[in-house]
FIGU-345160 format. One line per 3 residues: their letters; for each residue x, y, z of C-alpha. Coordinates in steps of 0.001 Angstrom, whole numbers, plus 500000, padded with zeros to 6 digits. Layout:
BEGIN
a = X:Y:Z | ...
END
This chain:
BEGIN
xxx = 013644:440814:935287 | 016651:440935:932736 | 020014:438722:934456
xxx = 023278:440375:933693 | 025355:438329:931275 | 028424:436379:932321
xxx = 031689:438461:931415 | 032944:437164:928359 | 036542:435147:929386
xxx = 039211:434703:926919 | 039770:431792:924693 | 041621:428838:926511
xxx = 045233:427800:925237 | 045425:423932:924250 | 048272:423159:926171
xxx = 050704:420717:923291 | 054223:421666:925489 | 055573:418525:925546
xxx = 053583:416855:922917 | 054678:414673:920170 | 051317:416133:917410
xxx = 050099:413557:915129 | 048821:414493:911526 | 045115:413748:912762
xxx = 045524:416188:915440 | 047434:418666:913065 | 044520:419308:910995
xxx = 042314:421016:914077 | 044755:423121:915534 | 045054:426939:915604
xxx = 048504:427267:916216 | 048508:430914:917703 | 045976:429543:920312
xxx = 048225:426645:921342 | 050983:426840:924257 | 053640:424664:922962
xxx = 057340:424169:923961 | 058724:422545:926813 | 056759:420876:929346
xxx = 056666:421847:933513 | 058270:418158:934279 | 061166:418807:931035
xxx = 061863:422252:932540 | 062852:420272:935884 | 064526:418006:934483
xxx = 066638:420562:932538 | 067435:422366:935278 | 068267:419598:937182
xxx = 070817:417930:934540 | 072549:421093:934722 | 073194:421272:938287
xxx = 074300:418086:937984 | 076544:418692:935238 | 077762:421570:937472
xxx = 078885:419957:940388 | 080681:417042:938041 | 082829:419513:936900
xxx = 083198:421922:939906 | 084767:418083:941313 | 086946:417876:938566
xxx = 087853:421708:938620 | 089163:421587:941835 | 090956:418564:942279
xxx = 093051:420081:939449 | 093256:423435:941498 | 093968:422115:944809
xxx = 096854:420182:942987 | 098174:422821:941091 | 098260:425416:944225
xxx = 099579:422781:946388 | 102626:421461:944301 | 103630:425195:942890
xxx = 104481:425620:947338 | 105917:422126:948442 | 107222:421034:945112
xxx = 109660:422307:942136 | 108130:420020:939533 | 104804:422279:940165
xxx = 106555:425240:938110 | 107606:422882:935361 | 103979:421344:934690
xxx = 102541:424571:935612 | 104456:426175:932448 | 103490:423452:930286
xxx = 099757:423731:931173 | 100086:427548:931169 | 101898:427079:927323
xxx = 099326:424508:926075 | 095963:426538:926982 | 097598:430012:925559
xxx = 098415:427990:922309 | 094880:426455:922414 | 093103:429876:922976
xxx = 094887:431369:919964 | 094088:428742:917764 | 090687:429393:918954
xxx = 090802:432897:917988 | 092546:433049:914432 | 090382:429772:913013
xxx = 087333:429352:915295 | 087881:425989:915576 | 087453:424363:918796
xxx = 088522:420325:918479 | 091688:421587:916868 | 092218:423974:920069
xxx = 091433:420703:922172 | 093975:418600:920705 | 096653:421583:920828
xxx = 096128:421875:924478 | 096227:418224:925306 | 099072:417038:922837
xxx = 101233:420063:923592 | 101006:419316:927100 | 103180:417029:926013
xxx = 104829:417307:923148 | 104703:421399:922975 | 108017:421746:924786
xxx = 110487:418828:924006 | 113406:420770:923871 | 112429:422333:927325
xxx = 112025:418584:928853 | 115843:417570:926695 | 117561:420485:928229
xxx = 116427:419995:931583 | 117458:416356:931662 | 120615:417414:930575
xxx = 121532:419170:933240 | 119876:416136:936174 | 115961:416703:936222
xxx = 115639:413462:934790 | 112016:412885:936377 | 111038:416256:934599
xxx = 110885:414223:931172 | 108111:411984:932304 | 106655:413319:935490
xxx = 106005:417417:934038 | 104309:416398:931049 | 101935:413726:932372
xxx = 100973:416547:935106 | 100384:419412:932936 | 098377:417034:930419
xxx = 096421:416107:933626 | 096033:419461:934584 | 094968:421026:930985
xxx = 092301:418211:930673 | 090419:418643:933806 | 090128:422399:932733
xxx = 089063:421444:929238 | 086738:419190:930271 | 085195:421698:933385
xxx = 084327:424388:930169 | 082289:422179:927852 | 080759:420248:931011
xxx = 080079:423775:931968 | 079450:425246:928631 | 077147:422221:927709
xxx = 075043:423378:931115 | 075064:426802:930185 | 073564:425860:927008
xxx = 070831:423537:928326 | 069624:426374:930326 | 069641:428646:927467
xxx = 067391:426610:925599 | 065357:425861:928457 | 064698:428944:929536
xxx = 065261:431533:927555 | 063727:434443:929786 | 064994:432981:932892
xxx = 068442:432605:931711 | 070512:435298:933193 | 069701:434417:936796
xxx = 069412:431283:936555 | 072870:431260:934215 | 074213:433351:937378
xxx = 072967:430944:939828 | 074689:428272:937863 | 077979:429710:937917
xxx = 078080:430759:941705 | 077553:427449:943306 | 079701:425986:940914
xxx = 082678:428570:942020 | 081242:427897:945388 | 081447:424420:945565
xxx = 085028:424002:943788 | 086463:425973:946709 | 084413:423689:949168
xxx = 086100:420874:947566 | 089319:422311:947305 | 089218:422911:951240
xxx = 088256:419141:951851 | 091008:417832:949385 | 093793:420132:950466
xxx = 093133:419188:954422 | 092658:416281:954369 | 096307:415074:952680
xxx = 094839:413000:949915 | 096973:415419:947345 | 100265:415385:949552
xxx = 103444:414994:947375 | 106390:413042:949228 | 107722:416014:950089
xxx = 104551:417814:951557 | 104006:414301:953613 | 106754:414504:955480
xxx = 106394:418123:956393 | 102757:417491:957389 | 104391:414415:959779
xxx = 106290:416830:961776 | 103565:419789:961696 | 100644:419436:963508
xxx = 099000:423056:961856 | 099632:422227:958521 | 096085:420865:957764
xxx = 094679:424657:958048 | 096822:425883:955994 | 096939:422940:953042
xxx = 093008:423602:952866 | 093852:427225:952610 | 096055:426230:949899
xxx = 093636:424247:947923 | 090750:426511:948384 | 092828:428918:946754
xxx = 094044:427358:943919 | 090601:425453:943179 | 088778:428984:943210
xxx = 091348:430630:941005 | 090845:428060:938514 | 087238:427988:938475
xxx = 086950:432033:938806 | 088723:431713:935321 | 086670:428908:933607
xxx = 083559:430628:934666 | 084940:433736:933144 | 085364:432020:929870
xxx = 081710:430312:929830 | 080415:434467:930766 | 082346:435416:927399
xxx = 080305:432443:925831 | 077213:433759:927206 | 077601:437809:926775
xxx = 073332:438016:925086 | 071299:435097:925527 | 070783:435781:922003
xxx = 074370:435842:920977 | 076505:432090:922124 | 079623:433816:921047
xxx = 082300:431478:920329 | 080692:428724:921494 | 081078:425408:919431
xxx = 079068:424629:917066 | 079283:420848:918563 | 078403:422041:922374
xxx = 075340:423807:921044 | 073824:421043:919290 | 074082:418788:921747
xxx = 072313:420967:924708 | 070054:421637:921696 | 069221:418347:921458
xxx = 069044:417507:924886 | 066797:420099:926039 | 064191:419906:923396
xxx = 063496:416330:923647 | 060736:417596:926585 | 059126:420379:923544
xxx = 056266:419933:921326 | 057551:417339:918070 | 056261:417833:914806
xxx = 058992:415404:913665 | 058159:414085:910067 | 054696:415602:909727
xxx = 053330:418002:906526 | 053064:421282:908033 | 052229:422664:904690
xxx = 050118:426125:904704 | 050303:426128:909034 | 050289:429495:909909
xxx = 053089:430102:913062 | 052776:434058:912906 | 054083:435703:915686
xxx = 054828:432395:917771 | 057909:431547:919926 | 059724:428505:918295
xxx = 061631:427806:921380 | 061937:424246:922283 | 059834:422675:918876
xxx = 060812:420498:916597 | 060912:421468:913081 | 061993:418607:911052
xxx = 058921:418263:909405 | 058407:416139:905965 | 057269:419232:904164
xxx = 056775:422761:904851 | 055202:423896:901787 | 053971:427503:902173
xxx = 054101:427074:906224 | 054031:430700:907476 | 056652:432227:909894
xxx = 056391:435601:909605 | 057279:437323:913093 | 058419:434192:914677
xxx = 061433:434396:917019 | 063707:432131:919122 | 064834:430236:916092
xxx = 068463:429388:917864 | 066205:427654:920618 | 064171:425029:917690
xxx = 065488:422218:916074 | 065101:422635:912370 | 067244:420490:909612
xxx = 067733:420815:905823 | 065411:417818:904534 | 062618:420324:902639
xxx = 064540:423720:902572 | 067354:424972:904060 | 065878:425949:907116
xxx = 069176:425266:909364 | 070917:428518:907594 | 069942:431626:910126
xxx = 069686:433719:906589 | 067310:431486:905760 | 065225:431544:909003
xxx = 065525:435486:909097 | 063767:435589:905457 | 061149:433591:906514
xxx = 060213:435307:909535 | 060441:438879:907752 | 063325:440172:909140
xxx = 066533:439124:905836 | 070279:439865:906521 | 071510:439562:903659
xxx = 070243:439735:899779 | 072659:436842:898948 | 070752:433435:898196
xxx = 072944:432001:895855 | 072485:428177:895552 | 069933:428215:898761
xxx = 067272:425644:899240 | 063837:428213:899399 | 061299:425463:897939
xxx = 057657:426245:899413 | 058876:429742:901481 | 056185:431703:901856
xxx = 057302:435158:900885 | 054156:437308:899914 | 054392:440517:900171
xxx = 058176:440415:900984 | 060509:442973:900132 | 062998:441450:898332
xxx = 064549:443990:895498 | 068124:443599:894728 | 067928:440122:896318
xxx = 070285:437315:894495 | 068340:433852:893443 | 071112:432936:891337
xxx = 070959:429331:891038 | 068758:428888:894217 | 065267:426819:894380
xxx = 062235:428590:894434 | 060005:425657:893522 | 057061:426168:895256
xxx = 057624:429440:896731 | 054739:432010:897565 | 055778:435467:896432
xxx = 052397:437129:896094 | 052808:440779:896294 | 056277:440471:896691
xxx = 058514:443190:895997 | 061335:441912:893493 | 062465:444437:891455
xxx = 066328:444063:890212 | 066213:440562:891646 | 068532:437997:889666
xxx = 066956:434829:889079 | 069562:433722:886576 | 069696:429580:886472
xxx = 066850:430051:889442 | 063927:426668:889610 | 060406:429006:890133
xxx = 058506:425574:889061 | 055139:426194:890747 | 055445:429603:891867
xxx = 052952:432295:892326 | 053993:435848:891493 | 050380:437404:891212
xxx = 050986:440829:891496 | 054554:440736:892163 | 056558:443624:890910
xxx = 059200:441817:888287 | 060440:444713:886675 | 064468:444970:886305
xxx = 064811:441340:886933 | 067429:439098:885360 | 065777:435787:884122
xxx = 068361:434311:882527 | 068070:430405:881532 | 065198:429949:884446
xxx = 063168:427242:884798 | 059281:428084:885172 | 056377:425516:884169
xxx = 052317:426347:883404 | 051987:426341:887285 | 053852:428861:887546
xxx = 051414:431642:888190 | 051996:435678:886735 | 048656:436747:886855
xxx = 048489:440559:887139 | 052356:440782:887402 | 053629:444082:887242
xxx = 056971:444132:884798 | 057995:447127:882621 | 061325:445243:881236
xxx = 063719:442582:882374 | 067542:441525:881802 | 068133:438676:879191
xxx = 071810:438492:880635 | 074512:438906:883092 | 078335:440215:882298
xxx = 080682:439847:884999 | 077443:439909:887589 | 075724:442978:886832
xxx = 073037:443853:884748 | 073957:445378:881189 | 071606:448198:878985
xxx = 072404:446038:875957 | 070435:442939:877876 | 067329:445157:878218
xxx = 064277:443572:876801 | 062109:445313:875490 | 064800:447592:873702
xxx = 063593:451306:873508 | 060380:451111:875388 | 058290:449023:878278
xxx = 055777:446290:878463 | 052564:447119:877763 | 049887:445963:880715
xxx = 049942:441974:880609 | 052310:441737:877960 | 055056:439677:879710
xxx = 052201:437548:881423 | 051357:436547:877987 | 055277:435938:877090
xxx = 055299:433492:879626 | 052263:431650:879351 | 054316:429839:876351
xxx = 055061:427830:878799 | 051377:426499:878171 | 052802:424367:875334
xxx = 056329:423765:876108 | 057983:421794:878208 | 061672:420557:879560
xxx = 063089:416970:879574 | 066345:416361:881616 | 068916:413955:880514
xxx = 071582:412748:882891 | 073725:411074:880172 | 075025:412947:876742
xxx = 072344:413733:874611 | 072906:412035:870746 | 071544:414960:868546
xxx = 071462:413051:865616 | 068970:410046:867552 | 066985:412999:868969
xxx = 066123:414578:865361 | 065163:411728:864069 | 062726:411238:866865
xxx = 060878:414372:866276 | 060915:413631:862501 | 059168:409781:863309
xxx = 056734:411872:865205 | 056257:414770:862721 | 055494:412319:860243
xxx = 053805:409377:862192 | 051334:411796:864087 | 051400:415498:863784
xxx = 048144:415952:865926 | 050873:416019:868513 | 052588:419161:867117
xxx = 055920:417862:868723 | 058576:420313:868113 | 062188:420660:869264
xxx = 062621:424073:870519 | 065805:423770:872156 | 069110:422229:873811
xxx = 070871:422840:876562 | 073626:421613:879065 | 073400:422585:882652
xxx = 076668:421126:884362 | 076362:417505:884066 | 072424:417863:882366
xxx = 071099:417989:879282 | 067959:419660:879203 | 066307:419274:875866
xxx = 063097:422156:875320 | 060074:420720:873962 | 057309:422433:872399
xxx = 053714:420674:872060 | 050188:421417:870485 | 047314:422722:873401
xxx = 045637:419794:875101 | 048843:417538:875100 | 049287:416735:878523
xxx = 053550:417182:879342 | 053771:413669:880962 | 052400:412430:878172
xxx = 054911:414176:875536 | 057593:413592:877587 | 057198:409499:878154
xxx = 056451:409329:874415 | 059727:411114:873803 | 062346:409146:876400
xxx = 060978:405755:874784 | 061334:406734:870971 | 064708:408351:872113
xxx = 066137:405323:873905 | 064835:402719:871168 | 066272:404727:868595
xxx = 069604:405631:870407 | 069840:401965:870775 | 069699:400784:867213
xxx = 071426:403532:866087 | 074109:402117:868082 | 073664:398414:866634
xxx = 073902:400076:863387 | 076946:402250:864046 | 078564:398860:865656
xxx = 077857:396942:862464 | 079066:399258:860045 | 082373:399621:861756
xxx = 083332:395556:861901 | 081394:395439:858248 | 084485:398634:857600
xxx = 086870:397030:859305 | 087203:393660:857726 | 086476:394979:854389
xxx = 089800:397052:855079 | 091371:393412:856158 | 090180:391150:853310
xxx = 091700:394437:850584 | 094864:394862:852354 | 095219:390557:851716
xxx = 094427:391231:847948 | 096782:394200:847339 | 099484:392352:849317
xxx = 098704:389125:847050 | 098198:391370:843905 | 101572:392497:844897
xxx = 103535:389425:845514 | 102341:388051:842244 | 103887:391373:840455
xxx = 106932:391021:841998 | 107445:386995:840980 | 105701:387782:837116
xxx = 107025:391244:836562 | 103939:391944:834663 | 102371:395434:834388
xxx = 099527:393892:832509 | 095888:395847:833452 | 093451:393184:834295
xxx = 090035:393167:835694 | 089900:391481:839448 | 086615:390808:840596
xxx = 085976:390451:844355 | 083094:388134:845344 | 081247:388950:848542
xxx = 078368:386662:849163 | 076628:387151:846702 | 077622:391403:846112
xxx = 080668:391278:843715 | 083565:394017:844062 | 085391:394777:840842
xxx = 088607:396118:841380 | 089694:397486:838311 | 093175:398415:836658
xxx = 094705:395758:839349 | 097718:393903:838245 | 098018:389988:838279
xxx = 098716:387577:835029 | 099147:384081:837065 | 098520:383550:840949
xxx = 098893:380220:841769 | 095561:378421:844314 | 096489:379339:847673
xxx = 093683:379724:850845 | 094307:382398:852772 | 092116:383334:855856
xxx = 090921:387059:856196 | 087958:387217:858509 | 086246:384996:855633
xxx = 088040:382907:852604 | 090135:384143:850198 | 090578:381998:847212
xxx = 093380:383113:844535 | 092986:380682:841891 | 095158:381160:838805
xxx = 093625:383723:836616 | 091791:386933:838007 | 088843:386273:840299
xxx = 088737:385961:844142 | 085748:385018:846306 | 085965:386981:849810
xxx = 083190:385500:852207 | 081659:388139:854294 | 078272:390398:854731
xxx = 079294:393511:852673 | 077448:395519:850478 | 079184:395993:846786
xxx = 079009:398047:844154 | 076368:395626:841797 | 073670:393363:844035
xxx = 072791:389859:843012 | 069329:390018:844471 | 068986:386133:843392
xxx = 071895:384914:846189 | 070236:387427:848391 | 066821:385656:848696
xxx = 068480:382460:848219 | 070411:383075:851759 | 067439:384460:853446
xxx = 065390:381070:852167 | 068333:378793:853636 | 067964:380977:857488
xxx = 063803:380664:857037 | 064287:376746:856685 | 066397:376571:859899
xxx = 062988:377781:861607 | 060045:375120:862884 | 056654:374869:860774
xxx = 054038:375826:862530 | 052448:372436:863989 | 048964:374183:862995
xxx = 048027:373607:859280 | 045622:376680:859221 | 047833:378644:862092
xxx = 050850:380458:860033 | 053499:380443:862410 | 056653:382508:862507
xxx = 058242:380586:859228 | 055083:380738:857254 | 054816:384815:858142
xxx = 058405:385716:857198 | 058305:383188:853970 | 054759:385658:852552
xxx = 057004:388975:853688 | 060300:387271:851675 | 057854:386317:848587
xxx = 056014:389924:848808 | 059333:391553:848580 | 060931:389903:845788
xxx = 057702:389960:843894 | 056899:393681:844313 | 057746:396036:840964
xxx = 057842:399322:842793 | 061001:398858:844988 | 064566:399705:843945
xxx = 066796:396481:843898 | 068884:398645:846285 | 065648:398765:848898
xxx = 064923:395160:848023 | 068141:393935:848979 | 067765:395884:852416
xxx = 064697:394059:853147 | 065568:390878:851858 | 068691:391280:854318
xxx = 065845:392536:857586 | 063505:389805:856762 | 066611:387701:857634
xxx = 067606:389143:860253 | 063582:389120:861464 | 064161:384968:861179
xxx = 067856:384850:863185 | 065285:387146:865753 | 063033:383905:865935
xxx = 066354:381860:866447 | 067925:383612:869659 | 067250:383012:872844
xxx = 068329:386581:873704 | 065367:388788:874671 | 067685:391998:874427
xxx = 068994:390660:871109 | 065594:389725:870103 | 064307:393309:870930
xxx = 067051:394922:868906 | 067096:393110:865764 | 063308:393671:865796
xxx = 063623:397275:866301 | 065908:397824:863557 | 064301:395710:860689
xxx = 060881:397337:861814 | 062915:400920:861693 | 064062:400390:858319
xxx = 061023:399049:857175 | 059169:402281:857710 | 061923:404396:856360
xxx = 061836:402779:853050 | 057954:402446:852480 | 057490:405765:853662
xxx = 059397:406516:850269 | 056850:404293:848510 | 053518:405612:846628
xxx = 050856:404807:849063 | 049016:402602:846007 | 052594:400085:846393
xxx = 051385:396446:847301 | 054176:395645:849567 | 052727:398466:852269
xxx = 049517:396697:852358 | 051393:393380:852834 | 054017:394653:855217
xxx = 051033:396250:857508 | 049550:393165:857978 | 052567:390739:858249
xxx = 055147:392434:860639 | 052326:392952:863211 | 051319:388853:862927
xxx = 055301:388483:862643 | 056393:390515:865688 | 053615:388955:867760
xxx = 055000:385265:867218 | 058543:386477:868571 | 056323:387319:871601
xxx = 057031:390921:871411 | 054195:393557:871203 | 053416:394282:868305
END
């Protein structure tokens, strides 16, 4: 006998309302079969934090009312404070209005309590209301405050049930306001009878009337109710839709926001990358997750009810929530924050991306036809099957992640002019794609790549780099393809052979750049003091040339010959019969003995080299360095004395080239005399620079490339460099 089968009972929600989720716990969920929000305890609570907040301010409301009503009947100064109250909310409320701006409406309303009317408060003392000056202002400040502070107390209640309970809120809003109107007129009974508001004057009439109690709590029942008739009239305008807070600060809403959500599920600082919350309520849940990469919210709702902040995309922007969950009100994302949106299948033609950042994004499917992308980041993005065609793609940024397989794209825009999209930008001109044609434009991308640069790019440093490279290794297939500046970037466009990773390329490329920037630099440095007191130590010669004219009178055309350690300057068709010895000091010594040669001490090249006093100075700097203590161990000496003696013995350099690296080795030996790493690294850099440049220019059969490969590595390793 066959037993009927239990009925089959629908899948139990895991209740998370309330929950703070861990990352563990993330990984297991199914979102859409989760309750989450606000727990039954944080609903209570909510609830109850508003009544409270309620009855603070129904306190407050009519002690102010009860005042007001009972001055304006037993008092003249009631009219005057009443006017300045009445003067300082109207200006408040039209601040309000023009610039939406409620702390400047605040401080209207409380400073022009009282300051708004100081001729008013002159005049009147002019003609004997004296206490008007003082007493009118302080009440009307008084009085404007407690109403100010009863509509955000109020307001901030409002809100917390608005959050809290989104499909309760119109009763429950209504609730909230009735016992607050209700209980400010209870209050305003109890303070108006009972004489605890009584002016001077309204004492001594209640000595002598034994009724006037009924009638005082008449008094302040009415003027308690009147005022909070009218601030619960302006929290109703707040509250027209609970979907619509019109007017309601910015600052008020954040705060109930706040408030009321810490009872809702947390996802605070978790990855809620590819979580699918399709068609769920985001009331009460806390968004501010470390990355929401591809997180789906297609058909979600209650977005003014979740805490959300800008830390992976611009989530806080509604435009931005109303993309995401399907639903866009506007096409304009200029500048926005989209990285990781999932978008597939979105409808998106005409849509701006101008400047935005797309890195990330999902557009599968998407519809983007006559989108502008111009200066847009798509880095990682997958447009499989996305319809491209019309778009402008001027200067963006895509890498080989960036995914266009099966794209459909007849032609794009190359260009903008004054925003629009121009027939002359067309590409192709005269006809359309063919079928995968601009997929296989793009995948370029497979061997190019983009380096950024946040100071000024030196173009001269950055050819030379890909010339070391073209030269030193052209398995690489480094090539400069481009350079750009992007604001305050320089982006310089690299292309690469296949198989060379870009990390690799691009590391390679900063530390060449930088090294060569640097000595560049050194060189550039050099050669300006080498220009500099050249141009000092010729100015002294013509000015003693000069002198000696004037005392001889001569015209006579003699030879003058300059010497320069060791590179003599002939200065020809110079005057000068008889100079008398002088010593003159010109950023080296000048010696003018009597007939016609000078010796000028300095480190400039001339026009004829001695390559004798060249060597002879590098010999004296190598015997300032220590032997090795090693007999069979070469040491730093011994290394640079082989390099010195393989230079000046080698028949296949110019004297020109051997008086460079005559003048390198030296500076190689001052490197082994510093105790300045940085100064160290950057005379090293620059002899070893220069040594390459001129054997480079050498037949490959020249001894002194054989020697110099073997000796600068040994040499370079003592400094204690790497080699």
């Amino acid at each position: 006998m066959n037993q009927a089968s239990p009925p089959t009972s629908l899948p139990r929600l895991i209740d998370l309302r309330g929950k703070r989720i861990s990352q563990e716990i993330l990984s297991q969920l199914d979102l859409r079969q989760c309750s989450l929000g606000l727990s039954v305890t944080s609903r209570i609570g909510i609830f109850s934090l508003s009544l409270l907040l309620s009855l603070l301010c129904s306190v407050v409301a009519a002690n102010a009312g009860a005042k007001l009503a009972l001055d304006l009947v037993f008092d003249y100064q009631g009219l005057r404070y009443l006017a300045i109250a009445i003067v300082a909310i109207i200006l408040a409320v039209f601040v309000y209005w023009v610039r939406s701006q409620w702390l400047q409406s605040i401080l209207v309303a409380l400073v022009g309590s009282w300051l708004g009317l100081p001729l008013l408060a002159v005049g009147l003392r002019l003609v004997g209301l004296e206490n008007f000056v003082v007493v009118s202002p302080l009440y009307g400040t008084l009085l404007t405050a407690a109403s100010v502070l009863s509509v955000i107390g109020l307001s901030l209640a409002s809100s917390l049930l608005a959050i809290g309970f989104k499909r309760q809120f119109r009763w429950l809003n209504g609730f909230l306001l009735g016992g607050f109107m209700l209980f400010c007129g209870a209050v305003g009974v109890v303070r108006g009878a009972s004489g605890a508001m009584d002016n001077p004057y309204l004492k001594e009439i209640r000595s002598t009337q034994t009724m006037m109690g009924s009638f005082t709590g008449f008094l302040g029942w009415l003027g308690s109710s009147v005022l909070a008739v009218a601030i619960a009239s302006v929290i109703l305008q707040f509250f027209q839709d609970n979907r619509r807070w019109q007017g309601q600060p910015d600052a008020i809403r954040s705060l109930g926001k706040a408030i009321a959500n810490l009872g809702g599920t947390s996802f605070y600082k978790l990855d809620l990358s590819h979580l699918n919350f399709s068609e769920i309520s985001l009331a009460n849940i806390d968004l501010r997750a470390k990355k929401l990469y591809r997180t789906r919210f297609t058909g979600t709702t209650d977005w003014d009810a979740a805490t959300v902040d800008d830390s992976y995309l611009d989530l806080h922007q509604p435009k931005v929530q109303a993309l995401l969950k399907g639903e866009p009100i506007t096409q304009n994302f200029f500048r926005t924050n989209l990285r990781g949106a999932y978008l597939q299948k979105a409808k998106l033609q005409d849509f701006d991306f101008t400047e935005a950042i797309l890195d990330g994004a999902d557009l599968r499917g998407a519809k983007l036809h006559d989108a502008k992308f111009v200066r847009t980041l798509v880095t990682d993005v997958d447009f499989s099957e996305a319809n491209l065609t019309g778009c402008c793609i001027k200067d963006w940024s895509f890498n080989r992640q960036t995914c266009f397989q099966g794209v459909i794209c007849e032609y794009i825009y190359r260009d903008l002019e004054d925003g629009e999209v121009r027939e002359r930008y067309r590409y192709p001109v005269g006809r359309n794609f063919l079928p995968g044609e601009f997929e296989a434009i793009v995948r370029k991308i497979e061997t190019s790549y983009e380096l950024v640069f946040e100071q000024e790019i030196d173009p001269i440093s950055l050819s030379f780099v890909f010339e070391k490279f073209r030269l030193e290794d052209e398995s690489l297939g480094l090539e400069l393809q481009g350079l750009e500046q992007r604001g305050d970037l320089w982006i310089v466009k690299v292309g690469h052979r296949e198989g060379v990773s870009h990390q690799q390329a691009g590391e390679m490329i900063y530390e060449s750049y930088e090294d060569v920037r640097k000595v560049n630099q050194l060189a550039l440095d050099d050669k300006n003091d080498q220009i500099s007191r050249l141009s000092s130590y010729i100015q002294v010669l013509m000015d003693m040339l000069q002198k000696s004219v004037e005392r001889t009178g001569s015209s006579a055309a003699e030879s003058v010959i300059v010497q320069v350690q060791g590179h003599p300057i002939y200065l020809t068709n110079q005057v000068g019969e008889t100079m008398e010895n002088q010593n003159i000091n010109a950023g080296g010594n000048v010696d003018a003995s009597r007939g016609e040669r000078f010796t000028v001490g300095g480190d400039i090249t001339g026009s004829t080299i001695n390559l004798g006093e060249i060597s002879g100075s590098v010999s004296n700097v190598l015997n300032q360095l220590p032997s090795s203590p090693e007999p069979t161990q070469p040491g730093i000496k011994e290394l640079l004395i082989q390099l010195q003696q393989a230079v000046d013995e080698d028949t296949d350099l110019a004297p020109e080239d051997k008086a460079d690296l005559l003048e390198h080795v030296k500076a190689l030996a001052e490197a082994g005399q510093t105790p300045d790493q940085e100064k160290k690294k950057g005379l090293v850099r620059k002899a070893r620079i220069n040594f390459d440049g001129i054997l480079k220019s050498l037949p490959s059969t020249a001894n002194i490339i054989e020697s110099c490969s073997k000796l600068l590595p040994l040499i370079i390793k003592a400094l204690g460099l790497p080699a």
